[in-house]
N, CA, C and O atoms as a CHARMM CRD file, in Angstrom:
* protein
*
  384
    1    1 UNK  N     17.84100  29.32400  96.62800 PROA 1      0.00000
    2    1 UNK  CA    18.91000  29.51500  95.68500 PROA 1      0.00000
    3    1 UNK  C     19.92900  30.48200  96.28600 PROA 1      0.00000
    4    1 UNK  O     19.69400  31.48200  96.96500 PROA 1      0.00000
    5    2 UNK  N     20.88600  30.08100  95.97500 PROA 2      0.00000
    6    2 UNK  CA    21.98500  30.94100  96.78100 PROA 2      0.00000
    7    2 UNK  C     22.24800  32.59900  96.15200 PROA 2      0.00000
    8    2 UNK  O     21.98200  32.90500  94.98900 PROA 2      0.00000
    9    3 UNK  N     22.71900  33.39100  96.99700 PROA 3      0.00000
   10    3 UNK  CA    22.47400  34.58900  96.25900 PROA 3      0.00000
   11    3 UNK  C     24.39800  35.16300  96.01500 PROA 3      0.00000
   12    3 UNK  O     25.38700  35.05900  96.74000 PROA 3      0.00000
   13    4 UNK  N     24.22600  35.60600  94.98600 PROA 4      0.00000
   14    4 UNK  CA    25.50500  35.74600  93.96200 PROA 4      0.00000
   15    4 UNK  C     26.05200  37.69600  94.51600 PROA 4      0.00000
   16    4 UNK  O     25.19700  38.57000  94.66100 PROA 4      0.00000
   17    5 UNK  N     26.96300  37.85100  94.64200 PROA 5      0.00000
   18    5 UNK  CA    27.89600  39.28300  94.75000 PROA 5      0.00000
   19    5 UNK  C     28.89200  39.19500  94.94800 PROA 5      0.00000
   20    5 UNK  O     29.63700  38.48700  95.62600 PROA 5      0.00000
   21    6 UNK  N     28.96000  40.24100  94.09400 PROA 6      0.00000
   22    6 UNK  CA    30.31700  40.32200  93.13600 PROA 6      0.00000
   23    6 UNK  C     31.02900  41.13500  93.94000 PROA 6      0.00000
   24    6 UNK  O     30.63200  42.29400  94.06100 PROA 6      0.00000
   25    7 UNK  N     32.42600  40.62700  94.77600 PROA 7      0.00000
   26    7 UNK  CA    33.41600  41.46800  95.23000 PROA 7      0.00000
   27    7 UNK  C     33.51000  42.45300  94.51000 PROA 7      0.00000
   28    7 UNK  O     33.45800  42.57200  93.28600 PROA 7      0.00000
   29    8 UNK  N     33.77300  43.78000  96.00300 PROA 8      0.00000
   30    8 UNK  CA    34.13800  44.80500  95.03200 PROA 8      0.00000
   31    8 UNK  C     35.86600  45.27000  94.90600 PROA 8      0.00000
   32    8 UNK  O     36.56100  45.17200  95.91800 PROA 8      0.00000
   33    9 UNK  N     36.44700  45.75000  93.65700 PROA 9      0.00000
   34    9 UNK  CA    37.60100  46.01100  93.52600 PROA 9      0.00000
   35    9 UNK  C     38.42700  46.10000  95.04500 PROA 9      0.00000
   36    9 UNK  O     39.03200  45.04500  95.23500 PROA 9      0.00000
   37   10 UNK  N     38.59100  47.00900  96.08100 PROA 10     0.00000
   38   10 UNK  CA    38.76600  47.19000  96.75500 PROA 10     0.00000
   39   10 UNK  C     38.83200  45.68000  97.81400 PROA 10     0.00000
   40   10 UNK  O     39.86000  45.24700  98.33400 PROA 10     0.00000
   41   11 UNK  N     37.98500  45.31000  97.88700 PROA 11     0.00000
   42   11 UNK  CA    37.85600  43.59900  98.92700 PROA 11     0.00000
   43   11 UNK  C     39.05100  42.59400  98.12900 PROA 11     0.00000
   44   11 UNK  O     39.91500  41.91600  98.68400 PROA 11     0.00000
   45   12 UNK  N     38.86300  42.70100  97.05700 PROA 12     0.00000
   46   12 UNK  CA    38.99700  42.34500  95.82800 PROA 12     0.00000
   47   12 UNK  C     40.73600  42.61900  96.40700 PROA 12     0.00000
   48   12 UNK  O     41.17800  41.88400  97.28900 PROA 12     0.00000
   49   13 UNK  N     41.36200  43.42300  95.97200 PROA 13     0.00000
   50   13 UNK  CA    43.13600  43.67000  96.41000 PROA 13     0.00000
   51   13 UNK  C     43.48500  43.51500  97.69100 PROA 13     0.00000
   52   13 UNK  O     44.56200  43.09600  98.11500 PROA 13     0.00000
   53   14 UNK  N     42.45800  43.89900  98.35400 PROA 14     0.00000
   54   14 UNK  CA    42.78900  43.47200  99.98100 PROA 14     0.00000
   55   14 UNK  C     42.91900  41.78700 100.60000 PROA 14     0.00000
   56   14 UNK  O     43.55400  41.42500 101.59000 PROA 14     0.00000
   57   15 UNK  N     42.25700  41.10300  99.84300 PROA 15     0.00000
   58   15 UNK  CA    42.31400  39.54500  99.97300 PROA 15     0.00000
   59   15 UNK  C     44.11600  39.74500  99.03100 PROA 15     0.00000
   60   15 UNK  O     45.18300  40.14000  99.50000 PROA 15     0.00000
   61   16 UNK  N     43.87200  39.41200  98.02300 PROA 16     0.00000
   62   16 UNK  CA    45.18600  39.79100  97.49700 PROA 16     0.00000
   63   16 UNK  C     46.14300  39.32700  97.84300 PROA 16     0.00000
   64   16 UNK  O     46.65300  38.21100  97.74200 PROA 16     0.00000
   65   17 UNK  N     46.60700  40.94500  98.61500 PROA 17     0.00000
   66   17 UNK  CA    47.68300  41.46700  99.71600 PROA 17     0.00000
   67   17 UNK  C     47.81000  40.44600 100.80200 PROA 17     0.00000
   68   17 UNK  O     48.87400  40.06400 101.28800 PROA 17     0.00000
   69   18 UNK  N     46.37600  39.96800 101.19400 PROA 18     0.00000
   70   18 UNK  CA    46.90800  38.85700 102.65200 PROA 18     0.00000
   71   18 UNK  C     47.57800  37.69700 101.80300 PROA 18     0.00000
   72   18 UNK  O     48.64900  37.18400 102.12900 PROA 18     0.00000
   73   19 UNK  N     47.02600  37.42400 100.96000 PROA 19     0.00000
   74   19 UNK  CA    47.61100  35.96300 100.24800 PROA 19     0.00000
   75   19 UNK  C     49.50700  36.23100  99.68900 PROA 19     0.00000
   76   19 UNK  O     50.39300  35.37900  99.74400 PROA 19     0.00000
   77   20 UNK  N     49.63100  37.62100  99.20700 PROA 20     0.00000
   78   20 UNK  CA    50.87300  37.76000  98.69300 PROA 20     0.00000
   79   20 UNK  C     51.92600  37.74800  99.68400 PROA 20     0.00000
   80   20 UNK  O     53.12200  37.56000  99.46100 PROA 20     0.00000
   81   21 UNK  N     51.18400  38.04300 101.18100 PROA 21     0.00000
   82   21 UNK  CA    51.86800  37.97300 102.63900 PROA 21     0.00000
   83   21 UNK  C     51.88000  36.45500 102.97100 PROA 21     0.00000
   84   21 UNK  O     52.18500  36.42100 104.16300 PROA 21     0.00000
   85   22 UNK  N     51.68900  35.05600 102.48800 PROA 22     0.00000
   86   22 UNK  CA    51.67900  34.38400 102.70600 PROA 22     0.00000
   87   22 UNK  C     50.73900  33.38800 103.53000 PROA 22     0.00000
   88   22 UNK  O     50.90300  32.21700 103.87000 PROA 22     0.00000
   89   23 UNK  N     49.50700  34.45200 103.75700 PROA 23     0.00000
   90   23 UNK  CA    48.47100  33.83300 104.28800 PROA 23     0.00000
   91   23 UNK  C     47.57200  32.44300 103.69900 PROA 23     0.00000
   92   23 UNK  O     47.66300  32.25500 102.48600 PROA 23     0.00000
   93   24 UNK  N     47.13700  31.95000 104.10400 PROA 24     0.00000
   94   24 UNK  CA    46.48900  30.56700 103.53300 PROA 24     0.00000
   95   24 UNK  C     45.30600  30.90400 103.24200 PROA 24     0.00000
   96   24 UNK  O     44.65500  31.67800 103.94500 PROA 24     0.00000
   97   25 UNK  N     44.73500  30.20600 101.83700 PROA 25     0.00000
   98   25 UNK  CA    43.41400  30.98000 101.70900 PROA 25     0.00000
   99   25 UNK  C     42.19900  31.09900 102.46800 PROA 25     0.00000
  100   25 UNK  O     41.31900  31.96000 102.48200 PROA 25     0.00000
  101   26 UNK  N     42.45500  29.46700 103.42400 PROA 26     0.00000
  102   26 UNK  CA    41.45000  29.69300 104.55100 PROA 26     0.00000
  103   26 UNK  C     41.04200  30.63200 105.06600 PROA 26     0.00000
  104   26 UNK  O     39.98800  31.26100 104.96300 PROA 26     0.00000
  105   27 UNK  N     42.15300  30.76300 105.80900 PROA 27     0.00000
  106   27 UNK  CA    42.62000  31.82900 106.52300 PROA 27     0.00000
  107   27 UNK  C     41.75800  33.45400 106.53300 PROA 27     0.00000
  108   27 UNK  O     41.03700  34.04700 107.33600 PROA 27     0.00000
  109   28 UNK  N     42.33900  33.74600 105.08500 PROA 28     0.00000
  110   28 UNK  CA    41.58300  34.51300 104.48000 PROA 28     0.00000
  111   28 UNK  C     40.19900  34.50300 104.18100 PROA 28     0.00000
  112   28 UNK  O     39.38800  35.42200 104.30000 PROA 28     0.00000
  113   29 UNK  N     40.03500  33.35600 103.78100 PROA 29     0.00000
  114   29 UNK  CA    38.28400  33.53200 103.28900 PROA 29     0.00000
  115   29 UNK  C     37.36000  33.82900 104.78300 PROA 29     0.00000
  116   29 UNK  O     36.37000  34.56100 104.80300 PROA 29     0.00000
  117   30 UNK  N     37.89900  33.11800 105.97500 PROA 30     0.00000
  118   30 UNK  CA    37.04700  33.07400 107.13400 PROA 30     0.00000
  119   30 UNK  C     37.44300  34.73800 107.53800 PROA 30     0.00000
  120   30 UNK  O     36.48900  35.46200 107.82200 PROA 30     0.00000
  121   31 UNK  N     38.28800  35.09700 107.55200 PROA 31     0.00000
  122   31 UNK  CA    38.58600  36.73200 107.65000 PROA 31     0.00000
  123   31 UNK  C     37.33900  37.29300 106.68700 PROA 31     0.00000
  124   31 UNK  O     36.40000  37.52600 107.44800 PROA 31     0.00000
  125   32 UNK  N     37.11700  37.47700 105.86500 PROA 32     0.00000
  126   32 UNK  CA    36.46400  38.05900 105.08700 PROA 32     0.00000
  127   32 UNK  C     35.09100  37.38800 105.25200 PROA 32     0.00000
  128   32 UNK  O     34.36700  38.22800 104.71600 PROA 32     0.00000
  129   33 UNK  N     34.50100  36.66200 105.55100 PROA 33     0.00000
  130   33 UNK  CA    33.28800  35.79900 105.74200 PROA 33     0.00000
  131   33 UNK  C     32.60400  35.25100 104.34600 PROA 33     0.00000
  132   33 UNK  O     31.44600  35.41700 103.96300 PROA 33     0.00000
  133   34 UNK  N     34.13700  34.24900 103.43600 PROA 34     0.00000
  134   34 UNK  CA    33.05600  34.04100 102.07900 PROA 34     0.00000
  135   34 UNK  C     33.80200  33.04600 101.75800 PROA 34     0.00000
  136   34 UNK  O     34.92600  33.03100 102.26000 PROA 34     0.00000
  137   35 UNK  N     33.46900  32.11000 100.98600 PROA 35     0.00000
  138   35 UNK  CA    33.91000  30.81900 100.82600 PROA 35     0.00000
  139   35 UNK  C     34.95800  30.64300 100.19600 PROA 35     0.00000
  140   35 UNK  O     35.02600  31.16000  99.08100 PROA 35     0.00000
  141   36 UNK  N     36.26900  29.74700 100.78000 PROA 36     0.00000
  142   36 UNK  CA    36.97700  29.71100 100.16000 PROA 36     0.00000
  143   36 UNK  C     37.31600  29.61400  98.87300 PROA 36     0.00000
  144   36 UNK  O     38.22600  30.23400  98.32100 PROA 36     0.00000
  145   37 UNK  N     36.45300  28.69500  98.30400 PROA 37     0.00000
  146   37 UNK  CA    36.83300  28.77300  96.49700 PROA 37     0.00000
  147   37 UNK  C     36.23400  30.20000  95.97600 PROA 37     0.00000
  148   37 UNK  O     36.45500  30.57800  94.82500 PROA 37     0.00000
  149   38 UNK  N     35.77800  30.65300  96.51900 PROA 38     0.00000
  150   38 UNK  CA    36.02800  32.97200  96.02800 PROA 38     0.00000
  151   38 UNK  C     37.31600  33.24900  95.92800 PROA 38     0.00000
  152   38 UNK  O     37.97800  33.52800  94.92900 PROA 38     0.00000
  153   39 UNK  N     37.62900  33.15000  97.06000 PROA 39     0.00000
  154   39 UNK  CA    39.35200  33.63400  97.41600 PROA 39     0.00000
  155   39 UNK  C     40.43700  32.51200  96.30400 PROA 39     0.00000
  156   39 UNK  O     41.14900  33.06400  95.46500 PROA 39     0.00000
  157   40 UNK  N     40.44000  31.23200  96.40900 PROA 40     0.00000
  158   40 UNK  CA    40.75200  30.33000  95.80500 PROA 40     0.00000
  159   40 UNK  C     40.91200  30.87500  93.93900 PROA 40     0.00000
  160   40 UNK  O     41.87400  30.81300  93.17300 PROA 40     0.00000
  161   41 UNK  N     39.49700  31.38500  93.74600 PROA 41     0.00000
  162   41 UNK  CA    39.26600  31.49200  91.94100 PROA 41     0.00000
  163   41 UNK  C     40.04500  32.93600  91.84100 PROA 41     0.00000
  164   41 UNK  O     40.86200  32.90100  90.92100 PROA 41     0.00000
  165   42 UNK  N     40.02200  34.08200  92.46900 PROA 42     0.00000
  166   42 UNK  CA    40.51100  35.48300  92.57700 PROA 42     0.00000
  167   42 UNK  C     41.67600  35.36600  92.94600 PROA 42     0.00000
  168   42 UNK  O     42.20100  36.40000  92.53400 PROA 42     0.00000
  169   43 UNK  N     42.64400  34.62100  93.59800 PROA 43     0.00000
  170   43 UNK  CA    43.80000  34.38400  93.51800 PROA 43     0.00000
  171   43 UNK  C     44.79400  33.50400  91.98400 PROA 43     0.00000
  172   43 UNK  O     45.86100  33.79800  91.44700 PROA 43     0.00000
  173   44 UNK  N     43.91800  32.52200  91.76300 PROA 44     0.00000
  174   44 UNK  CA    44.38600  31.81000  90.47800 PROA 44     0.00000
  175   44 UNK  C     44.12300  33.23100  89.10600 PROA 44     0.00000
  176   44 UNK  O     44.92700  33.40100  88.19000 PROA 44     0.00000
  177   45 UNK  N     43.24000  33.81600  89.24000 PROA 45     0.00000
  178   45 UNK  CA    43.18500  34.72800  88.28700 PROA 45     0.00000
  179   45 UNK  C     44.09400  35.96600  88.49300 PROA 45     0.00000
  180   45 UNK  O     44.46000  36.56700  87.48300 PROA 45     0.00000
  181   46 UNK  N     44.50100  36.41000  89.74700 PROA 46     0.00000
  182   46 UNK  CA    45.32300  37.08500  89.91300 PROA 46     0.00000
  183   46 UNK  C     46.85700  36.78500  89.43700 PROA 46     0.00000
  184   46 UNK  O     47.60000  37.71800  89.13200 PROA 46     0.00000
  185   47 UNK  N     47.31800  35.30900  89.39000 PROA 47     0.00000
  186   47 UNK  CA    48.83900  35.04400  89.01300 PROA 47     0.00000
  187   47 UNK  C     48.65800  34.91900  87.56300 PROA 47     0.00000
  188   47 UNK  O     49.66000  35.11000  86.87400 PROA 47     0.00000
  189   48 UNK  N     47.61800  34.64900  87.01700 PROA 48     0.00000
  190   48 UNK  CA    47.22200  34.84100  85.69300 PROA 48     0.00000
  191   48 UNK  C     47.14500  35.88200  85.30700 PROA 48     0.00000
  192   48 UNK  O     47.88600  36.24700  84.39500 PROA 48     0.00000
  193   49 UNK  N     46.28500  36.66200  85.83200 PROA 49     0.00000
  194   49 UNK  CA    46.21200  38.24500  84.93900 PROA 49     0.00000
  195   49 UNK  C     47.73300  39.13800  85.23800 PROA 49     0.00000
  196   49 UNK  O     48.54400  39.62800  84.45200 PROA 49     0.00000
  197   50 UNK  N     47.68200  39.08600  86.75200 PROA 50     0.00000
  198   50 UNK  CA    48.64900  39.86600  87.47200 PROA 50     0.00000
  199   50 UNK  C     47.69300  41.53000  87.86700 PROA 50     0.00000
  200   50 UNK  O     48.29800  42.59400  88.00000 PROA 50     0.00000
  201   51 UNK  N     46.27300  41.41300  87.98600 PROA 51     0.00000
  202   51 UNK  CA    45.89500  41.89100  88.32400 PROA 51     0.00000
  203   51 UNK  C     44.61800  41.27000  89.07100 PROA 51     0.00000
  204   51 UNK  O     44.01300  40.26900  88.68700 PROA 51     0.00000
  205   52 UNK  N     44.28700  42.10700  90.31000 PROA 52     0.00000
  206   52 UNK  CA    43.32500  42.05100  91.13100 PROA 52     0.00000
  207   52 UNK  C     41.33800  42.64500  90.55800 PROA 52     0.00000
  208   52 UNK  O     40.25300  42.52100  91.12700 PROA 52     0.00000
  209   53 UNK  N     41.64300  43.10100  89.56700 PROA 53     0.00000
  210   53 UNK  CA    40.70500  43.94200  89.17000 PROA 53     0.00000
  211   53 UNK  C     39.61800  43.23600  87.78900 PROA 53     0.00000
  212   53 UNK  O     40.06400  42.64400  86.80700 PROA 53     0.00000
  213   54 UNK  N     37.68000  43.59100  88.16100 PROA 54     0.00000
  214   54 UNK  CA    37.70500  42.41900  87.53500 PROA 54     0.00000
  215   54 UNK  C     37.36800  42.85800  86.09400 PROA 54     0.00000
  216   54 UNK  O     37.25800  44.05700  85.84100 PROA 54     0.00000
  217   55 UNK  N     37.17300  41.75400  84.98400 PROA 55     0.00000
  218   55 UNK  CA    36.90700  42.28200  83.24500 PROA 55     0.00000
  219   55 UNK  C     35.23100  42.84800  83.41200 PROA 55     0.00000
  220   55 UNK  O     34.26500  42.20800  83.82600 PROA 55     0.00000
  221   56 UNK  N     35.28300  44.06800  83.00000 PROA 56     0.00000
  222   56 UNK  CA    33.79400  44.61300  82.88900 PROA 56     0.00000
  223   56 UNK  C     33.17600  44.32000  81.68300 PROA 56     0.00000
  224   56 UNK  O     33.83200  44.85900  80.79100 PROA 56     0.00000
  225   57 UNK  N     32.47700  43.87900  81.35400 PROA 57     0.00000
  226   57 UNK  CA    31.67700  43.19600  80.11100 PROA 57     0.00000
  227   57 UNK  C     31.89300  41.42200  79.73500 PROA 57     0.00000
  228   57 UNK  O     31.89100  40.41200  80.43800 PROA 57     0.00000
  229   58 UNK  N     32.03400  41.62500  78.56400 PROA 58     0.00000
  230   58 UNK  CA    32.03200  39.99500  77.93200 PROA 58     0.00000
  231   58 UNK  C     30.67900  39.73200  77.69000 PROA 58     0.00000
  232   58 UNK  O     29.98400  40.69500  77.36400 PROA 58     0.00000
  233   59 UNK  N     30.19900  38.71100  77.77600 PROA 59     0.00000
  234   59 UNK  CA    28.81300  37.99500  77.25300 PROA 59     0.00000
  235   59 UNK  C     28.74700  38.16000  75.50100 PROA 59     0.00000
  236   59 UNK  O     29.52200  38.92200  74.92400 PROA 59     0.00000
  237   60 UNK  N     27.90500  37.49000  74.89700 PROA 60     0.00000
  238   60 UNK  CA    27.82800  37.41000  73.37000 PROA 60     0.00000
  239   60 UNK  C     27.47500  38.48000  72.90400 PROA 60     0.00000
  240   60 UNK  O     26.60900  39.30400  73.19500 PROA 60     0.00000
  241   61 UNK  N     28.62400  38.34300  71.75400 PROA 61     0.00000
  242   61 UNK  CA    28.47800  39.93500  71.40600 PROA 61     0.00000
  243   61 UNK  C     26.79300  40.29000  70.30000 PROA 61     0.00000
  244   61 UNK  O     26.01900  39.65400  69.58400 PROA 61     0.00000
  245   62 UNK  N     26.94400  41.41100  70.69800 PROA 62     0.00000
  246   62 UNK  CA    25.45500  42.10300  69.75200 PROA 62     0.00000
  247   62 UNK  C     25.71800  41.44800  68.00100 PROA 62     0.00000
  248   62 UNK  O     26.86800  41.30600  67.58700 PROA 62     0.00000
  249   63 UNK  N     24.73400  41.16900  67.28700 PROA 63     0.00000
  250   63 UNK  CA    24.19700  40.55400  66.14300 PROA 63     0.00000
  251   63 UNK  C     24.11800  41.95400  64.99300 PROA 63     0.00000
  252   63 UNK  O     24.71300  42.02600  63.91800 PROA 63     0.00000
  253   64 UNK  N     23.15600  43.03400  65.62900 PROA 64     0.00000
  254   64 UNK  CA    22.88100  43.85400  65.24000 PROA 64     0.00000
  255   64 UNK  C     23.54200  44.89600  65.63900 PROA 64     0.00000
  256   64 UNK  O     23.64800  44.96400  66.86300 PROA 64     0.00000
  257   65 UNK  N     24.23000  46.09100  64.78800 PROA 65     0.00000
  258   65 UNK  CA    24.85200  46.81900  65.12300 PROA 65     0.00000
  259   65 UNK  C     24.04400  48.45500  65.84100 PROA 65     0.00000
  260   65 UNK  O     22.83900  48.65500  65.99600 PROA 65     0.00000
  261   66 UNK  N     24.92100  49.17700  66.08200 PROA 66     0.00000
  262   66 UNK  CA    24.30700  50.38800  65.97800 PROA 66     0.00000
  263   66 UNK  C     23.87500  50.66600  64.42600 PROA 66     0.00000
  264   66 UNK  O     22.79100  50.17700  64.10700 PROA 66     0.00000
  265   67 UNK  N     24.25800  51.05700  63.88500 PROA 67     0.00000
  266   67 UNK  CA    24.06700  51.11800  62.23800 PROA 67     0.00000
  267   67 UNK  C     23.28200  51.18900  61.33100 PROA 67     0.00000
  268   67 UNK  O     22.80400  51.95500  60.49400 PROA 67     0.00000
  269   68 UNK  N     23.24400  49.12600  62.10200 PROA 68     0.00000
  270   68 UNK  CA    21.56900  48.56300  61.83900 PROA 68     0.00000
  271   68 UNK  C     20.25500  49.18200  62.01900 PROA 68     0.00000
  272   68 UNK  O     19.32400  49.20800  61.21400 PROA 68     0.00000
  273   69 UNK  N     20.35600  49.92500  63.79000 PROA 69     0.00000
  274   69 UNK  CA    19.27300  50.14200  64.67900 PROA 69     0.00000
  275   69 UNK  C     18.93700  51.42000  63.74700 PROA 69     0.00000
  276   69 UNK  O     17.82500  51.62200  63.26100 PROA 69     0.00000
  277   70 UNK  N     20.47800  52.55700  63.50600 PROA 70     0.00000
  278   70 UNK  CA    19.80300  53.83300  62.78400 PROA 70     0.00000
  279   70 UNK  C     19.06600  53.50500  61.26200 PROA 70     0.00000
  280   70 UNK  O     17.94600  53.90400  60.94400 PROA 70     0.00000
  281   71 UNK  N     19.91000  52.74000  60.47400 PROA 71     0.00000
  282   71 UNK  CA    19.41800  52.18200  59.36500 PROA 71     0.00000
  283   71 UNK  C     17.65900  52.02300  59.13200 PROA 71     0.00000
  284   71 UNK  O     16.98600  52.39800  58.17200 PROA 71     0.00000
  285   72 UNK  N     17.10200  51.11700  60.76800 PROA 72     0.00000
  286   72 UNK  CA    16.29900  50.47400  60.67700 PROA 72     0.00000
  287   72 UNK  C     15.23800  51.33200  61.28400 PROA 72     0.00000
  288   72 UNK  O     14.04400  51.17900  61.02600 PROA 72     0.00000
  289   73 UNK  N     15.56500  51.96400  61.85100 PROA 73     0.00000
  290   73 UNK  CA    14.53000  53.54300  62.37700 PROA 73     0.00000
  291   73 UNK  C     14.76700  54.60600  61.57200 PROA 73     0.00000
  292   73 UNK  O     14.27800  55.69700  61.86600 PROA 73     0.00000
  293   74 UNK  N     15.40600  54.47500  60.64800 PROA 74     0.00000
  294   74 UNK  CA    15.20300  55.65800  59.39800 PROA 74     0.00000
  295   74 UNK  C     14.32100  55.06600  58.30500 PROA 74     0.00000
  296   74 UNK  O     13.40700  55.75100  57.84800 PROA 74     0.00000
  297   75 UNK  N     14.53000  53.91700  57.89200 PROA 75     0.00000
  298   75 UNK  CA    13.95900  53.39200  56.99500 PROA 75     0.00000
  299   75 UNK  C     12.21500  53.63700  57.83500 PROA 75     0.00000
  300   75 UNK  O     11.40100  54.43700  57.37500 PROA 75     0.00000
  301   76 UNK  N     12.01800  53.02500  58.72700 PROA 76     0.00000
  302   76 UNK  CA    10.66500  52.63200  59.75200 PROA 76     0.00000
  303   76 UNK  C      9.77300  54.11300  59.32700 PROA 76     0.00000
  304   76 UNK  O      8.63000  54.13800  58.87100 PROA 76     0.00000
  305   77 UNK  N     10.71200  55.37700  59.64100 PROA 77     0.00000
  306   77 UNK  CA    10.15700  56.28300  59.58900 PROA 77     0.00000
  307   77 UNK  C      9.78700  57.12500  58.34800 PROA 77     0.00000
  308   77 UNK  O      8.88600  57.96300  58.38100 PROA 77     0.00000
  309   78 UNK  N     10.60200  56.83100  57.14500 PROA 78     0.00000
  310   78 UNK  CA    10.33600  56.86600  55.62300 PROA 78     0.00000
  311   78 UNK  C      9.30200  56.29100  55.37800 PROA 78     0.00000
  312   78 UNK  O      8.52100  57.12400  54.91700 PROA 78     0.00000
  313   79 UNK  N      8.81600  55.24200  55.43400 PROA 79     0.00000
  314   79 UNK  CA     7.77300  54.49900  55.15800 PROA 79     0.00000
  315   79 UNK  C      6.85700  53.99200  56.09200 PROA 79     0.00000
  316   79 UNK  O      6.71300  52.80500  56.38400 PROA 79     0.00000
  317   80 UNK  N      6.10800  55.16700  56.64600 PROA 80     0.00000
  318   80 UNK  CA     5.33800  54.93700  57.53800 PROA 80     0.00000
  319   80 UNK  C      3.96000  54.87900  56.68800 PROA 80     0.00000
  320   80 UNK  O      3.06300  54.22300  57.21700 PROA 80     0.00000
  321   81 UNK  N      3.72900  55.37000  55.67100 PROA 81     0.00000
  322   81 UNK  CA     2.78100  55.07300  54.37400 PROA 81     0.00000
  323   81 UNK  C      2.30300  53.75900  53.98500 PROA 81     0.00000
  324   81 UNK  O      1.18100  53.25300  53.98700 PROA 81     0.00000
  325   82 UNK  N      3.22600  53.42400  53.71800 PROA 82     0.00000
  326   82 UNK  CA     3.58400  51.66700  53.84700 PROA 82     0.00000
  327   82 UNK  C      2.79600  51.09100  54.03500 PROA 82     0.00000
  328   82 UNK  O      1.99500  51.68800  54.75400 PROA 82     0.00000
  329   83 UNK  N      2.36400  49.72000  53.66800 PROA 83     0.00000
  330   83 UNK  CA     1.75700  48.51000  54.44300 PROA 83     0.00000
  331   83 UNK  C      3.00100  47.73900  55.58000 PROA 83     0.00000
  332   83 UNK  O      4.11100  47.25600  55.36000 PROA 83     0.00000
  333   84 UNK  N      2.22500  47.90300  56.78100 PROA 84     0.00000
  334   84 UNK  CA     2.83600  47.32000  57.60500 PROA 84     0.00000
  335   84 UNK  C      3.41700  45.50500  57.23700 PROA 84     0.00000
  336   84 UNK  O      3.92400  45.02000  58.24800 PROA 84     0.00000
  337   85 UNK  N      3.40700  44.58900  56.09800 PROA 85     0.00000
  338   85 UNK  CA     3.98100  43.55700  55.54100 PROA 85     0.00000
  339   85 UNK  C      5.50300  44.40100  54.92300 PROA 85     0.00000
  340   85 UNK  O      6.68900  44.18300  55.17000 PROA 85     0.00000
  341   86 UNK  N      4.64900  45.69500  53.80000 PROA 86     0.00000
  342   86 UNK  CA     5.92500  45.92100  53.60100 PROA 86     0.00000
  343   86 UNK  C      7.12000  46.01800  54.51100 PROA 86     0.00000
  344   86 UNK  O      8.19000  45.41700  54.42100 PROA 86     0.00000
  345   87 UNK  N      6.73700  46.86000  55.36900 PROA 87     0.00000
  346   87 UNK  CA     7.90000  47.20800  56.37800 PROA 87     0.00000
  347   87 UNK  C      8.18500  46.27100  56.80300 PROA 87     0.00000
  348   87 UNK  O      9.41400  46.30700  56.87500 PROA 87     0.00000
  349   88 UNK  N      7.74300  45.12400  57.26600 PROA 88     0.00000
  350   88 UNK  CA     8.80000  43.94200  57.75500 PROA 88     0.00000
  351   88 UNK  C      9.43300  43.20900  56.66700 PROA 88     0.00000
  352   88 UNK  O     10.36500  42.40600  56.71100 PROA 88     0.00000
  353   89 UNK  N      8.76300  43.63200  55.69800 PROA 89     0.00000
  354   89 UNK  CA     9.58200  42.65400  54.76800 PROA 89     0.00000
  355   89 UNK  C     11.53000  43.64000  54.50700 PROA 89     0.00000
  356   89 UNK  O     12.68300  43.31200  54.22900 PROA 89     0.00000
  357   90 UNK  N     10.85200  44.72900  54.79100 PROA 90     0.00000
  358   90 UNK  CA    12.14900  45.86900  54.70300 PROA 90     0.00000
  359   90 UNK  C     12.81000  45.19300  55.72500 PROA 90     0.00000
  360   90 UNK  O     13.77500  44.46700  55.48400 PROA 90     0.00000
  361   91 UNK  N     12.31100  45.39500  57.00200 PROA 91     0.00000
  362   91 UNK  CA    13.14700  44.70400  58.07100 PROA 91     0.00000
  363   91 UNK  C     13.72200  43.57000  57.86000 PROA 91     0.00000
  364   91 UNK  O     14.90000  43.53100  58.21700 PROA 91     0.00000
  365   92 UNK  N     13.32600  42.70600  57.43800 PROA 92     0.00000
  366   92 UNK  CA    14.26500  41.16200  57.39000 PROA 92     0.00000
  367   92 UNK  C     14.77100  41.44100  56.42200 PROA 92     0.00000
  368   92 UNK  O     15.63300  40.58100  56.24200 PROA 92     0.00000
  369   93 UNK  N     14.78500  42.09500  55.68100 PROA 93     0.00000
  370   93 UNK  CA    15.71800  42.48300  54.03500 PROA 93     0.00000
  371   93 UNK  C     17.06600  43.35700  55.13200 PROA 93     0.00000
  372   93 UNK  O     18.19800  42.87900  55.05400 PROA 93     0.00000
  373   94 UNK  N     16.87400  44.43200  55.96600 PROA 94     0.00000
  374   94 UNK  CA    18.00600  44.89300  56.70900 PROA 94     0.00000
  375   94 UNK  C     18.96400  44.43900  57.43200 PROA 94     0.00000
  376   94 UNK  O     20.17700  44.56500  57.60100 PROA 94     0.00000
  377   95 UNK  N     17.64300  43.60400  57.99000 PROA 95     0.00000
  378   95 UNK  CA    18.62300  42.54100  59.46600 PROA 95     0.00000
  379   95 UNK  C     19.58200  41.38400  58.48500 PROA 95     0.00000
  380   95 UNK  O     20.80500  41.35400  58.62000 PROA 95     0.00000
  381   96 UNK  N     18.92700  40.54500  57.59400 PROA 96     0.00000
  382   96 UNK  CA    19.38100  39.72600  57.38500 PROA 96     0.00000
  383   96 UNK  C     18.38100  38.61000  57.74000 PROA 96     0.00000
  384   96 UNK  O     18.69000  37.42900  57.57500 PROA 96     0.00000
């Protein structure tokens, strides 16, 4: 399986710069030793964003909040007396 890394910022503007000089992405990618459609996708996102630099996060956002978590470890710890049914039944009554 092929193994995945993530340019860093820095590689990242320096490809860039050769392309904004008119270099061909070939060109570039064999300079740098990485396949052209890298250079290819980081350039199309560059005339798009207008930046070189990449989005830190994304993925699906959290369900449960912070809120929840204090909510749900205060409650946990109130009713540690409890029958352990109760408390989950507390829990899916919190979460939803």
């Amino acid at each position: 399986m092929a193994r995945r890394n993530h340019l860093d910022d820095f590689k990242r503007g320096r490809m860039i710069g050769k392309l904004e000089e008119g270099r061909i992405v070939t060109s570039v990618a064999v300079e740098f030793g990485i396949n052209k459609s890298v250079v290819s996708r980081a350039w199309k996102a560059f005339q798009t964003t207008g930046t070189a630099v990449r989005k830190v996060g994304g993925g699906h956002p959290r369900t449960t909040t912070a809120g929840d978590y204090r909510y749900i470890i205060r409650q946990t710890k109130r009713d540690r007396q409890q029958s352990p049914s109760s408390i989950a039944q507390q829990l899916c009554t919190a979460t939803g």
